[in-house]
C-alpha positions in Angstrom: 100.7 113.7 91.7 97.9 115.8 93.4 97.4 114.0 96.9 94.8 115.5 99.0 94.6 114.0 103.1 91.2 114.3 104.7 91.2 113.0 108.6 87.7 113.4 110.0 85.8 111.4 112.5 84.9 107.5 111.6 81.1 108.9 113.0 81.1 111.2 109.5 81.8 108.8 107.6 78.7 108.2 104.4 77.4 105.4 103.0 78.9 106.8 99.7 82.7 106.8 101.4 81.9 103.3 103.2 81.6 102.2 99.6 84.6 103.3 98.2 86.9 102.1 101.0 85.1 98.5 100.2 86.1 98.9 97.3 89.7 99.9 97.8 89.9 96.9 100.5 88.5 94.5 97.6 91.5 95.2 96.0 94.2 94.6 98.4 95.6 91.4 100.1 93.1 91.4 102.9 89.2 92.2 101.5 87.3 93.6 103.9 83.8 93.9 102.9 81.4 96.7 103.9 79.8 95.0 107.3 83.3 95.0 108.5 84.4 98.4 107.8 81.7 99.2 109.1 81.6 98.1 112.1 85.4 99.1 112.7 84.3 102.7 112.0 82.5 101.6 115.1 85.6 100.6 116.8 87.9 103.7 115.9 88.1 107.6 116.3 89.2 109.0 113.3 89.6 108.0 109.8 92.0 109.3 107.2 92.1 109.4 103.7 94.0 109.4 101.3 92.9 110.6 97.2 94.8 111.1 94.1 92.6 113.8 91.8 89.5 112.9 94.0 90.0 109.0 93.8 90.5 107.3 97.1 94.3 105.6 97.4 94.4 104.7 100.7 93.1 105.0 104.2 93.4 104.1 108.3 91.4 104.2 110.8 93.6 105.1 113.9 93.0 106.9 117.4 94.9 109.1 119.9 95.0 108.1 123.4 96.7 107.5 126.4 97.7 103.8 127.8 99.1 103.6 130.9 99.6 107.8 131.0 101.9 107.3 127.7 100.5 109.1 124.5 100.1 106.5 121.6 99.4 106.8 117.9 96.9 103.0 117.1 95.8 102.4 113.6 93.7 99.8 113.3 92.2 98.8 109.6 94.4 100.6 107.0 94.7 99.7 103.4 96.7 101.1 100.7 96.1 100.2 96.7 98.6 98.5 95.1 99.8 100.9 92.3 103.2 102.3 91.2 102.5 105.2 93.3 101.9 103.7 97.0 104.9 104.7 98.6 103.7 108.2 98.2 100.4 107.8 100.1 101.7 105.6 102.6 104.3 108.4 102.9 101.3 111.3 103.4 99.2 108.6 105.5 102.0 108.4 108.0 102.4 112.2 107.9 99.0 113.1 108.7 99.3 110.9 111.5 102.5 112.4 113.1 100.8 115.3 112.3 98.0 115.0 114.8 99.7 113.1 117.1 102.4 116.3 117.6 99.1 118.4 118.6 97.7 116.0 120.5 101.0 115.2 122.8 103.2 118.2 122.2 106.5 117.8 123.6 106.0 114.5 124.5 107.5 110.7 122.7 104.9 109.1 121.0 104.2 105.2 120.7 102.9 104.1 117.4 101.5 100.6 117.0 99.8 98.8 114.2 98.7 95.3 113.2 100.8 93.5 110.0 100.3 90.2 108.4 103.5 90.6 106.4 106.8 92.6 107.0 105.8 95.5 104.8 104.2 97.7 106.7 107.1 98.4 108.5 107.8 100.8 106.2 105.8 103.4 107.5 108.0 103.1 111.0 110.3 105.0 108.6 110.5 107.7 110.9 110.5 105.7 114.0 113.4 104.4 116.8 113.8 101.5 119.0 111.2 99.5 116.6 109.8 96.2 118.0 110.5 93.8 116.3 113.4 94.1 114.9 116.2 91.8 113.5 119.4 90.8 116.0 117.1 92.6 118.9 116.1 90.3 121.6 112.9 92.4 123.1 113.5 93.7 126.7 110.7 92.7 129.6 109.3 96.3 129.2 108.8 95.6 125.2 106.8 92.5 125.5 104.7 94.6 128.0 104.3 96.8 125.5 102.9 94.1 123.1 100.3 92.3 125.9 98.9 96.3 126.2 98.5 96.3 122.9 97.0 92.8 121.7 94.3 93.7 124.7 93.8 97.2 123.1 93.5 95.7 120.1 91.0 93.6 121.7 93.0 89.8 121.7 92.3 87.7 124.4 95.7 86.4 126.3 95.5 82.9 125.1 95.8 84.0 121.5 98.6 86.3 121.8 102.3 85.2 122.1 104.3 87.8 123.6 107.9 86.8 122.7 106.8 86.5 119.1 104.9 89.4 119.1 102.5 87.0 116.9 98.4 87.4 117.1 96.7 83.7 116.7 94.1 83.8 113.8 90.7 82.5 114.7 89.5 81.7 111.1 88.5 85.0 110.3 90.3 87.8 108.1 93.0 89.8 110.7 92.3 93.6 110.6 95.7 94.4 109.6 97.5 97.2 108.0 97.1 96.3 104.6 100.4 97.9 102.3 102.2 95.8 100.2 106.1 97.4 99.6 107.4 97.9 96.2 110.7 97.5 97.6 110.3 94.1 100.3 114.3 94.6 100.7 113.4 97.7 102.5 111.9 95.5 105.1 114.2 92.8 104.9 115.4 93.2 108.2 111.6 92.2 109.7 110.6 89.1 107.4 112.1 86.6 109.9 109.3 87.8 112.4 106.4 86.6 109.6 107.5 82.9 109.2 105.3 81.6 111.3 102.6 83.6 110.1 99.8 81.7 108.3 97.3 84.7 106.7 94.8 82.2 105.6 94.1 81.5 109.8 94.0 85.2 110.3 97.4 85.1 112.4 99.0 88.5 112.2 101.9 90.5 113.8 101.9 93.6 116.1 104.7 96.0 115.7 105.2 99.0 117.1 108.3 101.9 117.5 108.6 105.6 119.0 108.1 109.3 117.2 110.5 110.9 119.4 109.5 114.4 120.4 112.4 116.4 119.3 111.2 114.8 115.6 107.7 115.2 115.6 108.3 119.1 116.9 109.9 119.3 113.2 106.3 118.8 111.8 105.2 122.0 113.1 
């Protein structure tokens, strides 16, 4: 498999690359037209992508920033196609993103938070430690901190986010998740509980988030 990884800023995106990730989007569990990628482009620093022999496979649109003084890896729209061959590009999605974030915040643990509607996802926290959610884990005071910072990063207002679920409240409209579907769900097993009360079609959704510890992302240089 040839997999090239392009990260550039969302502001170089084209109308040409717009398309395609419309089109990629079209094809996985949450749709996002155009207007909407669009307008996240808006929303985020840096978009990567993903092609296998020039033909786009997957994407995110993340940043790299600070909240609270502690360095954080946030990916906001991502999508992945649903072939026999997604595990690699999530795989070399994730990478690139530990990649930057070890130059960005060397020597330092790094948060990394996303938005899920299902338990898959969780498969890129591969790499990760002290993940939150997590199964026979009851979250400390400090983690569901963690998850109000992030629901208002992520730009949810306080009456829609439940902190002891971790659980975002749809308003109707299509949640701006990390869109991977696992060709393995028992590798996630552990997670499904948290997605029960879940209901995609209302645009309810899950944040989760875990830690690159330094002493592994230094590995990646």
């Amino acid at each position: 498999m040839s997999i090239e990884v392009e990260t550039k800023d969302c502001t170089g995106l084209s109308d040409a690359e717009l398309s395609e990730l419309a089109d990629l989007a079209a094809e996985c569990s949450v749709p996002h037209e155009i207007g909407t990628l669009t307008k996240e482009a808006e929303e985020w620093v840096l978009v990567t992508q993903v092609r296998d022999a020039g033909k786009l496979k997957g994407f995110t649109y993340s940043t790299l920033e600070r909240i609270g003084g502690t360095p954080c890896v946030l990916i906001g729209v991502a999508a992945i196609k649903q072939n026999a061959k997604r595990d690699t590009v999530l795989r070399a999605l994730m990478a690139e993103e530990l990649r930057r974030a070890v130059l960005a915040f060397p020597d330092e643990d790094v948060l990394v938070a996303t938005r899920m509607l299902d338990a898959s996802p969780f498969e890129a926290y591969k790499a990760l430690t002290d993940i939150v959610p997590r199964k026979d884990h009851k979250a400390s005071g400090e983690e569901r901190a963690w998850g109000r910072r992030l629901a208002k990063r992520f730009g949810i207002v306080p009456s829609r986010y439940e902190d002891r679920k971790f659980r975002i409240k749809g308003d109707g409209n299509a949640a701006l998740v990390f869109d991977h579907v696992s060709t393995k769900p028992d590798r996630v097993a552990d997670h499904a509980e948290f997605f029960e009360d879940v209901d995609p079609d209302n645009g309810d959704c899950l944040i989760g988030f875990g830690w690159a510890m330094a002493e592994d992302l230094d590995k990646l240089t």
